[in-house]
FIPAZA-459619 format. One line per 5 residues: for each residue x, y, z of C-alpha. Coordinates in steps of 0.5 Angstrom, whole numbers, plus 2048, in hexadecimal, padded with zeros to 3 digits. Example, Ala and Ser with C-alpha at 12.3 -4.5 7.8 and 13.67 -1.06 7.14 Angstrom:
% residues 2
819:7F7:810  81B:7FE:80E;
This chain:
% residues 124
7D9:7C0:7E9  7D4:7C2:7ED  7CD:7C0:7EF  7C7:7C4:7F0  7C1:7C2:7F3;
7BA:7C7:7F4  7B5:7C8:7FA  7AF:7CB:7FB  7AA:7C9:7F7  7A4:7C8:7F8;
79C:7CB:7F7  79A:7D2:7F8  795:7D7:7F7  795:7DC:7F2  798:7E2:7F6;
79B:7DE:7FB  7A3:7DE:7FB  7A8:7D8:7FB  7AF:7D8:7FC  7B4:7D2:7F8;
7BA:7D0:7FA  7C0:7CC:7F6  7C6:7C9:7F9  7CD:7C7:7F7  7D2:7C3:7F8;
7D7:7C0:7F6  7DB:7C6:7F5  7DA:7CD:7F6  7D6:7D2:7F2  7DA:7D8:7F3;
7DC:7D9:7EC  7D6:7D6:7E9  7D0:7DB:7E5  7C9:7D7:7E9  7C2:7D8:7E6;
7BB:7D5:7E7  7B8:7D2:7E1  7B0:7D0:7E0  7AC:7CC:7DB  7A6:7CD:7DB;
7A1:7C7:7D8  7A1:7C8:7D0  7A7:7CD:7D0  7AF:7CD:7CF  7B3:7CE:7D6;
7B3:7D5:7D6  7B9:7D9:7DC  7B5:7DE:7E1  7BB:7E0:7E6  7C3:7DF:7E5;
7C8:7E2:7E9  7CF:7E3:7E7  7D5:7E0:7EC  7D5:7E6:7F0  7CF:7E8:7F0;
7D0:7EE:7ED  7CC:7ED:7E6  7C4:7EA:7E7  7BF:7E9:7E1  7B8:7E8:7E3;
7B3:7E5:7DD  7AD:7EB:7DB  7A8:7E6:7DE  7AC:7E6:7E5  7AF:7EC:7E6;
7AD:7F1:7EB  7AA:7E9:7EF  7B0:7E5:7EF  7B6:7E7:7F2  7BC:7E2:7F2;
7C2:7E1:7F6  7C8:7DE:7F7  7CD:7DC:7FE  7D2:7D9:7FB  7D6:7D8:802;
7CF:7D3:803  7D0:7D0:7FC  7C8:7D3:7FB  7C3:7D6:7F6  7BD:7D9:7F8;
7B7:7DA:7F4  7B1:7DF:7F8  7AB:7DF:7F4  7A6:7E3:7F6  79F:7E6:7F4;
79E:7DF:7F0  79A:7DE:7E9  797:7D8:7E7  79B:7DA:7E1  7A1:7D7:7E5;
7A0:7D1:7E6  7A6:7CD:7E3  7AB:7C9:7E6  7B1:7CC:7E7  7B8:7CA:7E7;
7BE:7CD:7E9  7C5:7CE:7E5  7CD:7CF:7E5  7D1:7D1:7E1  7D8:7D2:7E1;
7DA:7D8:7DE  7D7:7DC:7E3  7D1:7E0:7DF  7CA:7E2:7E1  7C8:7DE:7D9;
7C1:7DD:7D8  7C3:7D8:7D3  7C2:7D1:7D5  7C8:7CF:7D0  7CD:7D2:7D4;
7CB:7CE:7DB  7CE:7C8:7DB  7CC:7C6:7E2  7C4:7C4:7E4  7C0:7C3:7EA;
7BB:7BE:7E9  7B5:7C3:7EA  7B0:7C4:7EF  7A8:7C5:7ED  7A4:7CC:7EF;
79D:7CC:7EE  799:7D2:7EF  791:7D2:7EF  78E:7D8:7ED;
Protein backbone atom coordinates (compact mmCIF):
# COMPACT_ATOMS: atom_id res chain seq x y z
CA UNK A 1 0.00 0.00 0.00
CA UNK A 2 1.04 3.34 -0.80
CA UNK A 3 0.00 6.73 -0.63
CA UNK A 4 0.83 9.80 -3.09
CA UNK A 5 0.38 13.05 -2.75
CA UNK A 6 0.95 15.94 -5.41
CA UNK A 7 2.52 19.68 -5.11
CA UNK A 8 3.26 22.27 -7.17
CA UNK A 9 0.20 23.27 -8.60
CA UNK A 10 -0.24 26.35 -9.21
CA UNK A 11 -0.98 29.59 -12.19
CA UNK A 12 1.48 30.51 -14.79
CA UNK A 13 2.10 32.08 -17.78
CA UNK A 14 2.47 30.49 -20.97
CA UNK A 15 5.99 30.03 -21.63
CA UNK A 16 6.51 29.96 -18.00
CA UNK A 17 7.87 26.78 -16.32
CA UNK A 18 6.65 24.63 -13.32
CA UNK A 19 7.76 21.83 -11.37
CA UNK A 20 4.98 19.15 -9.62
CA UNK A 21 6.30 17.18 -7.14
CA UNK A 22 4.57 13.58 -5.62
CA UNK A 23 5.39 12.09 -2.53
CA UNK A 24 4.69 8.57 -1.06
CA UNK A 25 4.34 6.92 1.85
CA UNK A 26 3.57 4.00 3.34
CA UNK A 27 6.04 1.72 1.59
CA UNK A 28 8.81 2.24 -0.68
CA UNK A 29 8.66 2.81 -4.35
CA UNK A 30 11.67 1.16 -5.58
CA UNK A 31 9.72 -1.47 -7.31
CA UNK A 32 7.01 0.47 -8.59
CA UNK A 33 6.49 2.19 -12.39
CA UNK A 34 5.56 5.88 -11.58
CA UNK A 35 3.75 8.25 -13.94
CA UNK A 36 2.21 11.60 -14.11
CA UNK A 37 -1.61 11.70 -15.60
CA UNK A 38 -3.66 14.83 -16.53
CA UNK A 39 -7.35 15.51 -17.07
CA UNK A 40 -7.91 18.19 -19.26
CA UNK A 41 -11.73 19.79 -19.01
CA UNK A 42 -13.98 17.92 -21.32
CA UNK A 43 -11.38 14.87 -21.65
CA UNK A 44 -10.33 11.26 -20.51
CA UNK A 45 -7.39 11.40 -18.23
CA UNK A 46 -4.69 10.98 -20.46
CA UNK A 47 -0.39 9.66 -19.06
CA UNK A 48 2.03 12.37 -20.13
CA UNK A 49 5.48 10.82 -18.15
CA UNK A 50 5.89 7.43 -16.88
CA UNK A 51 9.12 5.97 -15.61
CA UNK A 52 9.86 2.61 -14.83
CA UNK A 53 11.14 1.19 -11.23
CA UNK A 54 14.49 1.81 -12.21
CA UNK A 55 14.49 4.75 -14.27
CA UNK A 56 15.67 3.02 -17.08
CA UNK A 57 12.60 3.35 -19.48
CA UNK A 58 10.77 6.67 -19.84
CA UNK A 59 7.67 7.76 -21.98
CA UNK A 60 6.72 11.08 -22.37
CA UNK A 61 2.99 11.81 -24.37
CA UNK A 62 3.95 13.90 -28.20
CA UNK A 63 2.22 16.95 -26.54
CA UNK A 64 5.06 16.92 -23.96
CA UNK A 65 7.74 15.55 -25.15
CA UNK A 66 10.85 17.76 -25.47
CA UNK A 67 9.09 20.38 -22.43
CA UNK A 68 8.26 17.96 -19.73
CA UNK A 69 10.86 15.87 -18.26
CA UNK A 70 10.04 13.32 -15.17
CA UNK A 71 12.21 11.87 -12.47
CA UNK A 72 12.40 9.62 -9.88
CA UNK A 73 14.33 9.55 -6.32
CA UNK A 74 13.47 6.43 -5.11
CA UNK A 75 15.74 6.76 -1.79
CA UNK A 76 13.15 10.10 -1.29
CA UNK A 77 10.24 8.27 -1.95
CA UNK A 78 9.54 10.93 -4.84
CA UNK A 79 8.47 11.86 -8.35
CA UNK A 80 8.87 15.01 -10.24
CA UNK A 81 7.47 16.54 -12.85
CA UNK A 82 9.66 19.65 -14.70
CA UNK A 83 7.31 21.50 -17.10
CA UNK A 84 8.55 23.70 -18.82
CA UNK A 85 7.71 26.27 -21.89
CA UNK A 86 3.75 25.92 -20.89
CA UNK A 87 0.88 26.02 -23.05
CA UNK A 88 -2.53 27.31 -22.36
CA UNK A 89 -3.31 23.58 -23.91
CA UNK A 90 -2.06 22.27 -20.58
CA UNK A 91 -3.91 23.30 -18.18
CA UNK A 92 -5.35 20.24 -16.40
CA UNK A 93 -5.28 18.89 -13.41
CA UNK A 94 -2.64 16.13 -13.04
CA UNK A 95 -2.23 13.27 -10.89
CA UNK A 96 0.37 11.17 -10.07
CA UNK A 97 0.23 7.18 -10.04
CA UNK A 98 2.08 3.90 -8.99
CA UNK A 99 1.97 0.77 -10.18
CA UNK A 100 3.29 -1.95 -8.84
CA UNK A 101 4.75 -4.19 -11.78
CA UNK A 102 7.22 -1.48 -12.21
CA UNK A 103 6.47 -0.30 -16.01
CA UNK A 104 6.53 3.18 -17.54
CA UNK A 105 2.78 2.26 -18.80
CA UNK A 106 0.77 4.84 -19.96
CA UNK A 107 -2.25 3.06 -19.34
CA UNK A 108 -4.43 4.38 -16.53
CA UNK A 109 -5.50 0.75 -16.08
CA UNK A 110 -2.67 -0.63 -14.99
CA UNK A 111 -1.94 1.87 -12.06
CA UNK A 112 -3.37 1.00 -9.02
CA UNK A 113 -2.21 3.96 -6.77
CA UNK A 114 -3.70 7.66 -7.33
CA UNK A 115 -2.76 11.15 -5.73
CA UNK A 116 -5.21 13.28 -5.42
CA UNK A 117 -4.38 15.71 -8.19
CA UNK A 118 -3.15 19.33 -8.18
CA UNK A 119 -4.33 22.11 -10.50
CA UNK A 120 -2.26 23.89 -13.22
CA UNK A 121 -3.31 26.68 -14.80
CA UNK A 122 -1.62 28.44 -17.68
CA UNK A 123 -2.80 31.69 -19.32
CA UNK A 124 -1.82 32.78 -22.56
Amino acid sequence: QVRLEESGGGWVQAGGSLRLSCAASGRTIVTFGMAWFRQIAGRERECVAAVNNNGGRIYYSDSVKGRFAISRDNAKKTVTLQMNSLKSEDTAVYFCAANEVGWDTAAAGQYEYWGQGTQVTVSS
